[in-house]
DOGUMAR-684784 format. One record per atom (N, C-alpha, C): residue number from 0; x, y, z. Coordinates in steps of 0.001 Angstrom, whole numbers, plus 500000, padded with zeros to 6 digits. Layout:
! residues N
> semar, x, y, z
> NUM, X, Y, Z
...
//
This chain:
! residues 54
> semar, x, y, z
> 0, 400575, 363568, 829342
> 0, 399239, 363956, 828941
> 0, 399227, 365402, 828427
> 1, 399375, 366121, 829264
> 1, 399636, 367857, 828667
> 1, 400348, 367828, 827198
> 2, 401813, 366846, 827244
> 2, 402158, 366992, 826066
> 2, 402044, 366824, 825330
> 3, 400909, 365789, 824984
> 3, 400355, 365098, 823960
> 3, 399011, 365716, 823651
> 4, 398450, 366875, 824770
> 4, 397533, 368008, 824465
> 4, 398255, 369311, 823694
> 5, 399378, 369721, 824397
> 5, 399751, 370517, 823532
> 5, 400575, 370393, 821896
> 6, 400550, 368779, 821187
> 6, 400896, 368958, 820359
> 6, 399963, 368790, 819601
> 7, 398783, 368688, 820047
> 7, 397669, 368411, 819388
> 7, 397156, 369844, 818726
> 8, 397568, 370895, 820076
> 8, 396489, 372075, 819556
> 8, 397933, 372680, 819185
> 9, 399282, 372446, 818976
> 9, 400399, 373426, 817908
> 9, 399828, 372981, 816293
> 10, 399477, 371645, 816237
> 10, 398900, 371004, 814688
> 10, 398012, 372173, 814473
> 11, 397076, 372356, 815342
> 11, 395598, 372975, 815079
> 11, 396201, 374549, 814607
> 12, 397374, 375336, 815627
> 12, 397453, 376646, 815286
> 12, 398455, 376452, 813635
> 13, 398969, 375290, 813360
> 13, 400103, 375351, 811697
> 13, 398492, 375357, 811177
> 14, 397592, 374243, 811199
> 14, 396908, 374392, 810127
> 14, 396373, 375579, 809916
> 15, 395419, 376581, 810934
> 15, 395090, 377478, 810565
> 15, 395861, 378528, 810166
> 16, 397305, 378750, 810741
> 16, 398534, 379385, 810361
> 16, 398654, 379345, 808408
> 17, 398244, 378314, 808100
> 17, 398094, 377858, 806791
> 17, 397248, 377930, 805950
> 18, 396168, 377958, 806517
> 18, 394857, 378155, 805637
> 18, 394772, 379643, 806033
> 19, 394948, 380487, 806872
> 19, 395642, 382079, 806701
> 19, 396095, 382562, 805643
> 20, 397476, 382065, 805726
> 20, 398334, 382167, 804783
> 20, 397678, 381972, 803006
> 21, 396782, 380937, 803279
> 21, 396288, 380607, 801714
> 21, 395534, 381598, 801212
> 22, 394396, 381954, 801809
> 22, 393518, 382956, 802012
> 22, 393756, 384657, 802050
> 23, 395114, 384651, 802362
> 23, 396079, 386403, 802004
> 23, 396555, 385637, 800510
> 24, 396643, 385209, 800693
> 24, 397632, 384697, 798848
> 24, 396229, 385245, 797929
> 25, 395090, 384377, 798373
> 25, 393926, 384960, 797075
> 25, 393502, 386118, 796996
> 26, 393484, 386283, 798391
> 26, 392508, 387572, 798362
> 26, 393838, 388812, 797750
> 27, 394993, 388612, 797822
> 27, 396096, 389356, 796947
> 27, 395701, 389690, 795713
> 28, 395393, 388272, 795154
> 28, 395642, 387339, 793857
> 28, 394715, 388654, 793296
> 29, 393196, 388304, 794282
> 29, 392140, 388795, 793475
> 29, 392040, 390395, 793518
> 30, 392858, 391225, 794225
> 30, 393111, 392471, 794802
> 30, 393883, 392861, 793193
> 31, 395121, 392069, 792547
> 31, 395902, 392775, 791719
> 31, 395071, 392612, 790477
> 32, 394444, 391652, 790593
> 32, 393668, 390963, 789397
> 32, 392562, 392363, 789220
> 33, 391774, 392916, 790131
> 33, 390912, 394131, 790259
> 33, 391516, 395378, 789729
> 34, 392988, 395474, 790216
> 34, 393609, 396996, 790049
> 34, 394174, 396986, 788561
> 35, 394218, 395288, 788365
> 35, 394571, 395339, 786197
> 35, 393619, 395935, 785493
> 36, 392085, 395255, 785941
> 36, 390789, 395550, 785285
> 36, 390054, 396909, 785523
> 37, 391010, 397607, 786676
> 37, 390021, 398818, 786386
> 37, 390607, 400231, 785396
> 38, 389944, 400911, 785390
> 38, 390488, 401859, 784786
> 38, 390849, 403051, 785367
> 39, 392133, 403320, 785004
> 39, 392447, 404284, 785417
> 39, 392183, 405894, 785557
> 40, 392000, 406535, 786564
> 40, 391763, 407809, 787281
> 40, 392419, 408888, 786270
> 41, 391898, 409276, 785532
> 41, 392689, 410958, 784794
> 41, 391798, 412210, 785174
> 42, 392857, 412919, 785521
> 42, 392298, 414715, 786590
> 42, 392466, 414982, 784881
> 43, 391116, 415361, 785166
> 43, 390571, 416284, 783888
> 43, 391070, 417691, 784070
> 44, 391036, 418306, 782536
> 44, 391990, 419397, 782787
> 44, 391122, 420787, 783569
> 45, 392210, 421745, 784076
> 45, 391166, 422856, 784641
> 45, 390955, 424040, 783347
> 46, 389456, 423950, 783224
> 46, 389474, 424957, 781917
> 46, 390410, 426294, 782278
> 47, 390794, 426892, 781168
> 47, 391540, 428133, 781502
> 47, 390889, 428904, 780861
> 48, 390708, 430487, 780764
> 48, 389878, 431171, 779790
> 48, 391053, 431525, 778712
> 49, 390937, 431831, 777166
> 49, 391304, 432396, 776169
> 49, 392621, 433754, 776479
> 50, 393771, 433520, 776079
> 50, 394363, 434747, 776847
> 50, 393906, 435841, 775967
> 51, 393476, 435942, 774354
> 51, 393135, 437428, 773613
> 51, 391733, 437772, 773924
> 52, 390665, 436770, 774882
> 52, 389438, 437264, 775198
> 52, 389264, 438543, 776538
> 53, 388575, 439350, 775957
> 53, 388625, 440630, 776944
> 53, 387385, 440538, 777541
//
């Protein structure tokens, strides 16, 4: 009896082990898919003053 309980709930921890697993795959998917579409960060320059201005 136990053993036929505990292979019941090892099924239960693969499936969710699996639908885990599926769910890091997209949310990846949709993570690299974001960092293609955005645009990229440029440090604007620091003004400097004129070196012949007095």
């Amino acid at each position: 009896m136990q053993r036929d309980e505990a292979v019941v709930q090892l099924k239960g921890l693969k499936k969710t082990e699996k639908d885990l697993n599926k769910a890091l795959k997209e949310r990846e998917a949709h993570l690299h898919q974001m960092e293609k579409q955005a645009k990229p960060y440029v440090i604007p320059p620091i003004p400097r003053p004129h070196p012949f201005q007095s």
